[in-house]
C-alpha positions in Angstrom: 90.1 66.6 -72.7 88.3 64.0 -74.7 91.0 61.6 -73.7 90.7 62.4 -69.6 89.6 59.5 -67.7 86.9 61.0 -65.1 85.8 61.8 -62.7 89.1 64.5 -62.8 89.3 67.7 -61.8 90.7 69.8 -64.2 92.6 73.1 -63.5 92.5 76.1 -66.2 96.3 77.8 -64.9 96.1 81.2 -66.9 92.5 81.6 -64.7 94.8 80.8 -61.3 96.8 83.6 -61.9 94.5 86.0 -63.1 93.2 85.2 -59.6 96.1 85.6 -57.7 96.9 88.3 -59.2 93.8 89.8 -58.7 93.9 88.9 -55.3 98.0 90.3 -54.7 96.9 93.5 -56.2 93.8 94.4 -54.6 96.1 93.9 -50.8 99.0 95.9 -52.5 97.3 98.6 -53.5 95.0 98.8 -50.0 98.4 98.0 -47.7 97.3 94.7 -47.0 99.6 91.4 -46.0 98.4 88.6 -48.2 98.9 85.1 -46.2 96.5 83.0 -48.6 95.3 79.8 -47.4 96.9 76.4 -49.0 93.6 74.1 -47.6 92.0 75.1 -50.5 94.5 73.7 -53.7 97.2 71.6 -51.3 99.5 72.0 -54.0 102.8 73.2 -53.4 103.8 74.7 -56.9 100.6 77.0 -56.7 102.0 78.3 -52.7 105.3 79.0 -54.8 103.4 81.0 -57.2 101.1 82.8 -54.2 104.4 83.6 -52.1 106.6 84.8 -55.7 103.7 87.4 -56.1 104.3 89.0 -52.8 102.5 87.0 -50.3 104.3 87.3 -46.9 103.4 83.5 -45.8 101.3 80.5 -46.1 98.6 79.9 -43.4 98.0 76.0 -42.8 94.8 74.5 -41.1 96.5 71.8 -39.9 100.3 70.2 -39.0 100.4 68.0 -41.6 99.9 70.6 -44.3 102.3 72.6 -42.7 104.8 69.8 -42.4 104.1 69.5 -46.3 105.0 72.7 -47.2 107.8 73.5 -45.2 109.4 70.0 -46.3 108.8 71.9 -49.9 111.1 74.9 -49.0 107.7 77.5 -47.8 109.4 79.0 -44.7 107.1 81.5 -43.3 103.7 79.9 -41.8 100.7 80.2 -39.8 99.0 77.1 -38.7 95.2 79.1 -38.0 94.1 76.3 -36.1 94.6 75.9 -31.4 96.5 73.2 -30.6 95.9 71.1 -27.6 98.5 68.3 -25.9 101.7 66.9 -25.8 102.1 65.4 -29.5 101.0 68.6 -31.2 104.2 70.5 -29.0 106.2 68.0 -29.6 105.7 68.4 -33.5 105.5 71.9 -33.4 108.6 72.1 -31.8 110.0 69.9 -34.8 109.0 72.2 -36.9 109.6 75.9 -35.5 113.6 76.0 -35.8 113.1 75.5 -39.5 110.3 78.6 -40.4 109.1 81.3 -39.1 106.2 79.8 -37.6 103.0 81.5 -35.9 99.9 79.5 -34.3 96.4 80.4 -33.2 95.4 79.9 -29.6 91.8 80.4 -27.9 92.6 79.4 -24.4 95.4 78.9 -21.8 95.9 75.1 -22.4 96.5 76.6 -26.4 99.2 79.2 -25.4 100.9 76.5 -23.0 101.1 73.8 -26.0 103.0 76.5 -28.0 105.0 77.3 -25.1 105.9 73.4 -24.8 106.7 73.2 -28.3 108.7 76.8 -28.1 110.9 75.5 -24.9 111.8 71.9 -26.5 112.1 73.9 -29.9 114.9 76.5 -28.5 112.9 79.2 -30.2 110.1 81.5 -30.5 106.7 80.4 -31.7 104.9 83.5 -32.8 100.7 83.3 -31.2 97.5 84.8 -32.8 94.9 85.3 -30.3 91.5 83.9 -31.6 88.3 85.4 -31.8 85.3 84.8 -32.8 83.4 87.2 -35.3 80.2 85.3 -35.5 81.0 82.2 -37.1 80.4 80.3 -34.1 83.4 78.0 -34.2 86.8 78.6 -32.7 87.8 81.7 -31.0 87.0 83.5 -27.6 83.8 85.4 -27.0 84.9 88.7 -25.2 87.7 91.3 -25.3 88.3 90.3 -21.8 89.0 86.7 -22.7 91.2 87.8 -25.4 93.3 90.4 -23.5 93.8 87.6 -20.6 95.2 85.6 -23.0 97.6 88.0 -24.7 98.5 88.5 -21.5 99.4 85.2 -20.9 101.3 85.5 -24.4 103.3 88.0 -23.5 104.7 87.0 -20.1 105.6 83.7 -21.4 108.8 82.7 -22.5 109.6 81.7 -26.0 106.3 83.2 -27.3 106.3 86.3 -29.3 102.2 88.3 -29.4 101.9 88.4 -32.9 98.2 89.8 -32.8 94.7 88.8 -33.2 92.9 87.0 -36.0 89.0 85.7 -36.3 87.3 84.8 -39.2 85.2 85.9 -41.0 85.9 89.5 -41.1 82.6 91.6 -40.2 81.3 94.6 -38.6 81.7 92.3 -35.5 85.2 92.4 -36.1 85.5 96.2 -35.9 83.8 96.1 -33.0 85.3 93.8 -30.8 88.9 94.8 -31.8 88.1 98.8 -30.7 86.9 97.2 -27.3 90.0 95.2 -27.2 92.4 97.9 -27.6 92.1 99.9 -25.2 92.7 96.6 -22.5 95.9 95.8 -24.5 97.2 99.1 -24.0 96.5 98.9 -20.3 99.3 96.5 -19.8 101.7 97.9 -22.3 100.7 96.0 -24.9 99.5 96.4 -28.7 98.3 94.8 -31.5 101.0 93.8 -34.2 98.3 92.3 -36.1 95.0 91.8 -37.2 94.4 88.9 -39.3 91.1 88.3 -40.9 89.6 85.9 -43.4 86.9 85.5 -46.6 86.9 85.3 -49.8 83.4 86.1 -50.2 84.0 89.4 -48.9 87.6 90.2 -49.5 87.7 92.6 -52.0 86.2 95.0 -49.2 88.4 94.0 -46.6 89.7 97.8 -46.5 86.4 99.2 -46.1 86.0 98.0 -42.5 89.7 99.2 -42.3 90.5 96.9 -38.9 92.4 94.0 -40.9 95.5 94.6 -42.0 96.4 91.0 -42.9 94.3 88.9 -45.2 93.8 85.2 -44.9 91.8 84.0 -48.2 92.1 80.2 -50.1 89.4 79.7 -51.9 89.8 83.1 -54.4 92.8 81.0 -56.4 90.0 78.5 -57.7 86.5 80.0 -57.5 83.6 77.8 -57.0 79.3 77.8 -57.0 79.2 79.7 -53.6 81.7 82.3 -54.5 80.0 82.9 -57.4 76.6 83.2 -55.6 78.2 85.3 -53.2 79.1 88.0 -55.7 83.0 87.3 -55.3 83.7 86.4 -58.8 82.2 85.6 -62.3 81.7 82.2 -63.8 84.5 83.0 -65.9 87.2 83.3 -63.2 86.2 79.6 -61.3 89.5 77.7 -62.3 88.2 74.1 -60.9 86.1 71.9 -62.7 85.5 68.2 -62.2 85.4 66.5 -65.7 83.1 63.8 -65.6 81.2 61.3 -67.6 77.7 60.5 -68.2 77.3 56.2 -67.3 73.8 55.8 -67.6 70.6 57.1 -68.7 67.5 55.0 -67.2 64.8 57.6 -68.7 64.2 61.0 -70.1 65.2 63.4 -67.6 67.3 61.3 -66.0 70.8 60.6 -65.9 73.8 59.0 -63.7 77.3 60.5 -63.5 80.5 58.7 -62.8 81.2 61.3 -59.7 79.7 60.8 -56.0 80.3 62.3 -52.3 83.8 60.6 -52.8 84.5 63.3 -55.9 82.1 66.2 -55.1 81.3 66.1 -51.5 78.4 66.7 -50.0 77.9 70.2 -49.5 75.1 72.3 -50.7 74.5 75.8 -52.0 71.2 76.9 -49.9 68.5 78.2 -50.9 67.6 78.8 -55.1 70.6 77.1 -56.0 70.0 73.4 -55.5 72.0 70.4 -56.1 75.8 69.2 -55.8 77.1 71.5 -58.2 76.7 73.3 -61.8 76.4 71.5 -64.4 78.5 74.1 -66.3 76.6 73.2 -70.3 73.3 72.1 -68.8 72.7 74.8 -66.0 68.7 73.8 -65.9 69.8 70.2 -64.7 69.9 70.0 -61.2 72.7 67.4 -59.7 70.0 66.2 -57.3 71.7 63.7 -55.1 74.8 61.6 -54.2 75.9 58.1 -53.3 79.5 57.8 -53.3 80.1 57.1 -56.8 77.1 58.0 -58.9 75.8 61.7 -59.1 71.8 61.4 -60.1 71.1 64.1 -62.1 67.0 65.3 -62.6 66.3 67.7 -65.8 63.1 68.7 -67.5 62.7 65.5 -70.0 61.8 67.8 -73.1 64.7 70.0 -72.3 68.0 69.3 -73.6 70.8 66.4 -72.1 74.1 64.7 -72.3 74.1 61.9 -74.5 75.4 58.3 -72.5 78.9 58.4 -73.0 79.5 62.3 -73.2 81.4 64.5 -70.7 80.3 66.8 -68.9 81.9 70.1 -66.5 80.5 70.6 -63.2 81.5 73.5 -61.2 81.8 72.6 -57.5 79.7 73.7 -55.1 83.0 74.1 -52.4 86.3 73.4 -53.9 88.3 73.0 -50.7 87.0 69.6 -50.1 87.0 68.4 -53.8 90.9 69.4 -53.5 91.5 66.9 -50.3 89.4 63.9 -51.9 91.9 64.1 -55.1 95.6 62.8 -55.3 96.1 64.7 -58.3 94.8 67.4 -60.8 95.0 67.7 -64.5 96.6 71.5 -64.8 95.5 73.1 -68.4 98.1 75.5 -69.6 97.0 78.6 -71.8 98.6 76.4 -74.8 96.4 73.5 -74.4 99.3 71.4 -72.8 98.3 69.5 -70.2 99.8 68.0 -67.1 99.3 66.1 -64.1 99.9 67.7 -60.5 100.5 66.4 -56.9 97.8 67.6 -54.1 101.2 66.9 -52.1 99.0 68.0 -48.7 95.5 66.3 -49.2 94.4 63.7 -46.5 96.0 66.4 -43.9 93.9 66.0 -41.4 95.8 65.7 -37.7 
């Protein structure tokens, strides 16, 4: 590592798969399908690795990370995200005779941009009716809304009701899909799926016993929140950003060669302040960002990195680091090292 030139994120592999396969074993031993979430790594040797362990598909935030990983042979895909107009159809329909392809829709205009994209396509686009669980985003806000629209689903040509999915997966979700039900089977119709979403509360996913897929990214890397949340250890965050210390103005005080442009800017809450963990020096607190310096505050009679020494900082939230990198540096369990693609970063339409 000494030779690294930072800021770099750096990625420990034999913790990846201990995650994943954490993560594969936990759905197959509680019957659920794991369709893990590529947003957070981008990288498509680890959605090889995810689907060879027995996930059943890859869900995509966007088109242009599902155009990525189809391109890259990943055949089976659920874009979690409504789209609206003319151009998405048009490359959806590019896409959907190539994969088995699924999208999420909260409203009519959603399900008739799949429908587009399924008539110019020649084939069926598969729809996830959204809800929303309390997150406040995307998603309708009623049973009602949600069994009009898998109506509309369902008496529409060239789309295929493949279920519901909201995010994240709470008591609200047990709740609203038992009202839902009973509406669905009204007209005929059931639920082929419920697709949910978390990491932070995955690994009791089967105690609310309503999902029966699980949509999770952030579990192959770990990061600050995850940890706060309870989901894993220190030990099993597989992301850090290797960087160096460029300046040191005063005890106390100290300047690192990572900003919002390596970091980004999202915070912890409440007890755990600053931009990250300073992974050796957990007292120091990364106390604000410009875009290339990281201004680091610590008790001046405690101990600090010397000027010139590197330092690991475990990100706050590891999605975004992933999309502001072209590349990682991959450690293998041998100490080789190797440089990796983030072949879907910059996704963003």
């Amino acid at each position: 590592m000494a030779t690294l030139e930072t800021p770099i994120p750096v990625v420990d592999l034999a913790r990846v798969e201990a995650n994943l396969r954490r993560m594969q074993d936990y759905c197959d031993a509680h019957g659920l399908k794991l369709r893990p979430h590529i947003k957070t790594h981008k990288i498509v040797e680890l959605a090889r690795r995810q689907m060879a362990l027995g996930a059943v598909g890859l869900t995509c935030q966007k088109l242009t990370e599902a155009e990525v990983m189809l391109e890259r042979g990943c055949d089976d895909i659920l874009i979690s995200y409504p789209m609206i107009g003319a151009e998405k159809a048009r490359r959806l329909a590019a896409l959907a005779p190539r994969a088995r392809i699924t999208v999420a829709a909260d409203s009519p205009l959603a399900v008739e941009t799949a429908a587009a994209a399924a008539r110019e396509a020649g084939t069926a686009i598969g729809v996830l009716v959204e809800f929303d669980s309390g997150m406040g985003r995307t998603g309708v806000t009623t049973p009602e809304a949600a069994a009009a629209l898998a109506r509309q689903v369902a008496d529409t040509e060239g789309l295929r009701l493949a279920g519901v999915m909201t995010y994240p997966t709470t008591e609200a979700t047990v709740t609203f899909v038992a009202a839902l039900r009973p509406l669905l089977e009204a007209d005929g119709l059931d639920i082929p799926t419920v697709s949910g979403g978390g990491t932070p509360g995955a690994f009791r996913s089967h105690e609310l016993g309503v999902a029966d897929e699980l949509r999770v990214g952030t579990y192959i890397y770990n990061d600050r929140n995850t940890v706060i949340s309870g989901a894993c250890t220190l030990d099993d965050c597989a992301l850090h950003v290797l960087a160096t210390v460029i300046s040191t103005p005063q005890p106390g005080h100290f300047i690192l060669d990572c900003g919002s442009k390596t970091l980004t800017s999202d915070l912890s809450g409440e007890g755990h302040p600053g931009y990250g963990l300073l992974i050796d020096y957990p007292d120091a607190v990364i106390e604000k960002l410009t875009e290339e310096h990281g201004i680091v505050r610590t008790d001046p009679a405690g101990p600090a990195p010397m000027l010139g020494e590197k330092v690991w900082i475990l990100p706050n939230h590891v999605c975004p680091v992933s999309n502001l990198h072209d590349r990682v540096v991959v450690r293998h369990s041998d100490g080789r090292t190797e440089d990796w693609e983030v072949s879907a970063r910059g996704c963003t339409r």
